[in-house]
C-alpha positions as CSV (number, residue, x, y, z in Angstrom):
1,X,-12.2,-4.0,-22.6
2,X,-10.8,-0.6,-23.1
3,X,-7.3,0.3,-21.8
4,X,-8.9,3.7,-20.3
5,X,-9.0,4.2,-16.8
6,X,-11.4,6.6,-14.6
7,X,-9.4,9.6,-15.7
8,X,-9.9,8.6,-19.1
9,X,-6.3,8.0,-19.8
10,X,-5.5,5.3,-22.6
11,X,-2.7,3.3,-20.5
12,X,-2.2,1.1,-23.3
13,X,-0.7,4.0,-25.1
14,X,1.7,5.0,-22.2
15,X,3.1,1.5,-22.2
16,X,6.7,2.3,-23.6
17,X,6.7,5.2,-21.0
18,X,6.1,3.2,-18.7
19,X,8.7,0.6,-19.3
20,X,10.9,3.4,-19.6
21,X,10.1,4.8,-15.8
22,X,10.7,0.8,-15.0
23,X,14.3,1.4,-16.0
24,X,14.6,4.7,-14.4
25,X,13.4,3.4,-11.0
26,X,14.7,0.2,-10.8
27,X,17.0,0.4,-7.9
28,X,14.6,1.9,-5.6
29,X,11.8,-0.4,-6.8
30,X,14.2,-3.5,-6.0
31,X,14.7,-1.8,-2.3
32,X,11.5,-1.1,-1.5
33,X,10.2,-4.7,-2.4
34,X,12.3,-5.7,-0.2
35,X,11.8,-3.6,2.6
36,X,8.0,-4.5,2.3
37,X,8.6,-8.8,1.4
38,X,8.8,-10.0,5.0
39,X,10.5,-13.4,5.4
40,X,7.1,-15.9,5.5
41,X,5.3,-13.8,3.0
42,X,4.6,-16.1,0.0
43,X,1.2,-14.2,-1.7
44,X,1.2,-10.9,-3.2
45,X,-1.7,-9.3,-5.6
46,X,-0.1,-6.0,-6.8
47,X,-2.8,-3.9,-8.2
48,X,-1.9,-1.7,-11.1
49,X,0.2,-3.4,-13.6
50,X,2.3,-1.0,-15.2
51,X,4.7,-2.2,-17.4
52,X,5.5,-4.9,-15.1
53,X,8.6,-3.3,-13.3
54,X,7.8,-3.9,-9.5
55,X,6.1,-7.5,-10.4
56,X,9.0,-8.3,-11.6
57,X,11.2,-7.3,-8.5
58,X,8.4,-9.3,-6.5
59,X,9.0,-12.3,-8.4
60,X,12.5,-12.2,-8.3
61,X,12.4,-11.9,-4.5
62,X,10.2,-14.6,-4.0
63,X,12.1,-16.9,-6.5
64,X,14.2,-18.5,-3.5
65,X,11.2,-19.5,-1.4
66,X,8.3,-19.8,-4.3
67,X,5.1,-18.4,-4.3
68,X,2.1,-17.0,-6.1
69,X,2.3,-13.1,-7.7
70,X,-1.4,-11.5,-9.0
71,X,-0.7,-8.4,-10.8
72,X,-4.3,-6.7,-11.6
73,X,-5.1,-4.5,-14.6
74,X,-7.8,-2.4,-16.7
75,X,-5.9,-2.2,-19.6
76,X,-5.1,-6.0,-21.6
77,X,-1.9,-4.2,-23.4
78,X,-0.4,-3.3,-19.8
79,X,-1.4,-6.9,-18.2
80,X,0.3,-9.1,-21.2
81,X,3.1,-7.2,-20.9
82,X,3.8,-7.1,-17.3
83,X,2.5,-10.7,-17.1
84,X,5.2,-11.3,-19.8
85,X,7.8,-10.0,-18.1
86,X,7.2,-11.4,-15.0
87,X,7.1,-14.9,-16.1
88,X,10.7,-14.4,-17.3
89,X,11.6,-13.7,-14.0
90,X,11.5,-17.2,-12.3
91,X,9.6,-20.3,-13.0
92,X,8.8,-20.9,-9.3
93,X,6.0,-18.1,-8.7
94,X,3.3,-18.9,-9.9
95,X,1.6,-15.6,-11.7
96,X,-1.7,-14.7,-12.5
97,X,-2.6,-11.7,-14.9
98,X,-6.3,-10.7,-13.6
99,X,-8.5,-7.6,-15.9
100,X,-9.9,-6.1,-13.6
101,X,-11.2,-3.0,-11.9
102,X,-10.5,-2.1,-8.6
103,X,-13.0,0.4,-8.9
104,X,-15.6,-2.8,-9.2
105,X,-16.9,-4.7,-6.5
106,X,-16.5,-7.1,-8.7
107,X,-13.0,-7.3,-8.5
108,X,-12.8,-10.5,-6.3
109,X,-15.1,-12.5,-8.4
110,X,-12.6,-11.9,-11.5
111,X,-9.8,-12.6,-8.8
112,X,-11.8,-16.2,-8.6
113,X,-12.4,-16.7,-12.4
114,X,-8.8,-16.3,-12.5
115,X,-7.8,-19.2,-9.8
116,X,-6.0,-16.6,-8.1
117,X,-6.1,-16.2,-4.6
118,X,-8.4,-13.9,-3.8
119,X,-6.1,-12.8,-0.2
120,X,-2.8,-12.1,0.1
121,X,0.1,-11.4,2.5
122,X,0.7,-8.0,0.7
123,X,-1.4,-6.2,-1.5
124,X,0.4,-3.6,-3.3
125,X,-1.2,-0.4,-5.1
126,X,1.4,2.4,-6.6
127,X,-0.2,5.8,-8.0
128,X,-3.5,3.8,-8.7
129,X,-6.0,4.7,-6.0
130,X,-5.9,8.6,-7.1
131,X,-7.1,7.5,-10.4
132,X,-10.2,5.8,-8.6
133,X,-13.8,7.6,-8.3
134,X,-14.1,7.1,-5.1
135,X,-10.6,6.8,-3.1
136,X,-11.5,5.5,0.1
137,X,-14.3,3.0,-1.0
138,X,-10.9,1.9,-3.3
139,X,-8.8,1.3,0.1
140,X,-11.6,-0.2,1.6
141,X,-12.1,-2.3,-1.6
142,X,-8.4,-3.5,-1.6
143,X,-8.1,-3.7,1.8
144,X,-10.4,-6.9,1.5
145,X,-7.8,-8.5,-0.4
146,X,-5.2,-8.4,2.5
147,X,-5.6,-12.0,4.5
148,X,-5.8,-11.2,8.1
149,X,-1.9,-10.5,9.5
150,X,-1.3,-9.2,5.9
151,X,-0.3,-5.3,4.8
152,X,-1.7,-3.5,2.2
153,X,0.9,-1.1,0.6
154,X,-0.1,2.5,-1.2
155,X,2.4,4.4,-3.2
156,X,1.1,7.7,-4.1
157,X,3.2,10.9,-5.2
158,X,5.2,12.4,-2.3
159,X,6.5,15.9,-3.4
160,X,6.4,17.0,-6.9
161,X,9.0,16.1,-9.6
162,X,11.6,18.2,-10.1
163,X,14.0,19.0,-13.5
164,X,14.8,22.6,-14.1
165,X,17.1,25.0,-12.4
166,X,15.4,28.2,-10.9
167,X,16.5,29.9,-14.0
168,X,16.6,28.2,-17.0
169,X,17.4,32.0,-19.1
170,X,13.9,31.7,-21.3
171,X,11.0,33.8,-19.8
172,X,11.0,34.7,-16.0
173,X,12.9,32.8,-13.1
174,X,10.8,30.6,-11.8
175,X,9.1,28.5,-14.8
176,X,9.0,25.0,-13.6
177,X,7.3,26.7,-10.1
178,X,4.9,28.0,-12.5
179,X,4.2,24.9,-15.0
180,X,3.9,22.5,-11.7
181,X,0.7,25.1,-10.3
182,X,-0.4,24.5,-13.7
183,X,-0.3,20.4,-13.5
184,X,-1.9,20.8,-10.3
185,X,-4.6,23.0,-11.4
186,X,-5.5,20.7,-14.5
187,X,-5.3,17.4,-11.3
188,X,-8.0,19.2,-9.9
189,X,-10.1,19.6,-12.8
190,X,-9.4,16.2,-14.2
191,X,-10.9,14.5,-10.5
192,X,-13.3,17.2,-10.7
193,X,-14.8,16.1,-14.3
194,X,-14.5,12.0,-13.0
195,X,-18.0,10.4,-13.8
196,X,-18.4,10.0,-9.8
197,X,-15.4,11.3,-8.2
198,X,-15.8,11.8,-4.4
199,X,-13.2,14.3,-2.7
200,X,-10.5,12.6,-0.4
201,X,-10.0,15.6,2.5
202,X,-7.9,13.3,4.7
203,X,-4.1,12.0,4.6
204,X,-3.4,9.0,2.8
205,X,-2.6,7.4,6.4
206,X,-5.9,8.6,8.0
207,X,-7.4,6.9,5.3
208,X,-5.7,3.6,5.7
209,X,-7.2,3.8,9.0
210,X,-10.6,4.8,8.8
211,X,-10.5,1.4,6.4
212,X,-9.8,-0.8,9.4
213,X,-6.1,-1.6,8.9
214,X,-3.7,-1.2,11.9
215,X,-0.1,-0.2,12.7
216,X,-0.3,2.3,9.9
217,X,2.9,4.3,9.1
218,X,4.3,6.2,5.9
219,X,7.7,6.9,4.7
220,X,9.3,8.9,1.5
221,X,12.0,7.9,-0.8
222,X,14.0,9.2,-3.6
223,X,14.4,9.0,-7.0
224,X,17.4,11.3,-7.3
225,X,19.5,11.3,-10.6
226,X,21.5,14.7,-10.6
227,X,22.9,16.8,-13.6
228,X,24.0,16.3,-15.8
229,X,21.7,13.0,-17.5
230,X,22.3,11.0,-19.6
231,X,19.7,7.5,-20.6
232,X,16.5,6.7,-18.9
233,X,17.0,9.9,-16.6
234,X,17.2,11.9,-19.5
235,X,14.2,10.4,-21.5
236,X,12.0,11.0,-18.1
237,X,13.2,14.7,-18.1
238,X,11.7,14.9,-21.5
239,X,8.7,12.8,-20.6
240,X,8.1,15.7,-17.5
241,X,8.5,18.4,-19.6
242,X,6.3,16.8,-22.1
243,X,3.3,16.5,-19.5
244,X,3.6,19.5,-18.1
245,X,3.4,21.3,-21.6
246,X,0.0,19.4,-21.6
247,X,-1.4,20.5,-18.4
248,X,-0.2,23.9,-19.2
249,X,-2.4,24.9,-21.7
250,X,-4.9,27.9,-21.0
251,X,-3.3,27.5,-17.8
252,X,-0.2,29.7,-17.6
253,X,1.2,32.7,-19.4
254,X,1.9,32.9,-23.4
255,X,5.9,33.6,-22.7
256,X,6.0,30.9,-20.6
257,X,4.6,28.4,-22.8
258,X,6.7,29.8,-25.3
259,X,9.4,29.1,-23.2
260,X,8.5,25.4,-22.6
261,X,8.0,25.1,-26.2
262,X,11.8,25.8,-27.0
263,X,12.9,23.3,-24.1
264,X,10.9,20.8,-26.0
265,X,12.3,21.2,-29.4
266,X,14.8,19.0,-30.5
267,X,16.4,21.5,-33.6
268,X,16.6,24.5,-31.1
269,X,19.2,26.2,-28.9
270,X,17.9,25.8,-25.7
271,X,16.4,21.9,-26.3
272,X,16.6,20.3,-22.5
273,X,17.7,16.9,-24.3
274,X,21.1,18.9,-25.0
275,X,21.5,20.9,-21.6
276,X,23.9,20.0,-18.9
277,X,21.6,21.7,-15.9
278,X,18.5,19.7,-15.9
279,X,18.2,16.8,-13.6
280,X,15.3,14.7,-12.0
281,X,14.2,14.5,-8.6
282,X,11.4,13.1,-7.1
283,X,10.1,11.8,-3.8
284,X,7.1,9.2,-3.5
285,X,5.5,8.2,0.0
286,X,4.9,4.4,0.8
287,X,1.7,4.0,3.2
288,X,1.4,1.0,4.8
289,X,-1.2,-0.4,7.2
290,X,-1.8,-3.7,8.7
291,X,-5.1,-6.3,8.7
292,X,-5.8,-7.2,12.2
């Protein structure tokens, strides 16, 4: 099976990026684990392996008290690797690595083929159900893997990443404003262009409710690492600037992709990698909702 997802990105190929955003966000993934672990919870499917960063704070918080820890994924390079690293975590959670789809209704028969348990007391989804087709039939589609009394837990992007000073003193004030419309315009086209992508015009908590979960609620927090970087803050600097010169193509003006261009390269005078100004700050919003 292919590592490509809906969007038709090759996941597979994003893995050291992805370990590297593991190590950038590793104290906020360790609190929010255990914000959302409650005391007698003992199953978790997270869907959306990743490089196995959160897994692995999962398994490391049920390590005292033991339990069982799916971790779900499309792409095989991205499942053996978080199931790799999670196993090195503890040897009293028991793991399963499922391929699967959560596109596919028939994500709980692999769930079964697996000897996984095919409900758990949280089910946990970061930045995967905007890659889905069809976003609320995903919800709905997860939701069914939350035992009743269980929470299902969405991470999706909060407010957009920020790196750049207003000015960075190459082309008009105002350039990362400018690349982020960009990003979003080519978001738009890229659900636009999904083989049977269905529009989402509701909040990601309305949603959580129209799927039949209870008790919803939504909160933000921050990855905040301020100038000057230095390490895995620095490399995902690079990484943003890097996607956004991708998006920005045919998308904004000649001077400012000129502008990106010289941010980006490593022999110039202006290279970000060298600059004391730039910095990374983003927000992402948990959504949580409850199986009656």
């Amino acid at each position: 099976m292919a590592g490509h997802s809906h969007d038709n990105i090759d996941w597979d190929e994003h893995l050291q990026r992805l370990r590297d955003g593991d190590e950038l966000n590793a104290p906020e993934i360790a609190g929010l684990v255990a914000q959302l672990l409650r005391p007698t919870d003992r199953t978790v499917i997270e869907v959306g392996a990743g490089a196995g960063g959160t897994a692995a704070a999962f398994a490391a918080a049920l390590a005292d008290s033991g339990g069982e820890l799916t971790v779900v994924d499309t792409a095989p390079q991205l499942l053996a690797a978080a199931g790799d690293r999670v196993k090195r975590v503890s040897d009293r959670v028991a793991v399963h690595a499922v391929q699967a789809d959560a596109a596919e209704d028939s994500l709980v028969e692999a769930l079964e083929r697996a000897g996984a348990p095919v409900q758990a007391d949280l089910v946990f989804a970061a930045f995967v159900v905007h890659h889905l087709p069809d976003q609320l039939v995903g919800l709905r589609r997860l939701a069914k893997l939350v035992r009743p009394g269980g929470r299902l837990a969405v991470v999706e992007f909060g407010l957009e990443t920020r790196v750049l000073p207003p000015d960075v003193g190459l082309s008009e004030p105002g350039l990362e404003a400018r690349l982020i419309a960009g990003r979003e315009d080519w978001f738009r086209q890229m659900r636009a262009e999904m083989t049977g992508s269905v529009r989402l015009p509701i909040g990601w908590g309305k949603a959580l409710s129209e799927v039949g979960l209870a008790e919803v609620r939504s909160w933000s927090y921050l990855v905040d690492r301020p100038a000057p970087v230095s390490g895995a803050a620095r490399q995902a600097v690079l990484r943003r600037l890097q996607f956004l010169r991708r998006d920005a193509e045919n998308r904004v003006g000649t001077a400012d992709l000129a502008a990106l261009d010289q941010l980006l390269d490593e022999s110039g005078a202006h290279y970000a990698g060298n600059r004391d100004d730039v910095y990374y700050l983003t927000a992402n919003t948990v959504h949580l909702g409850t199986r009656p």
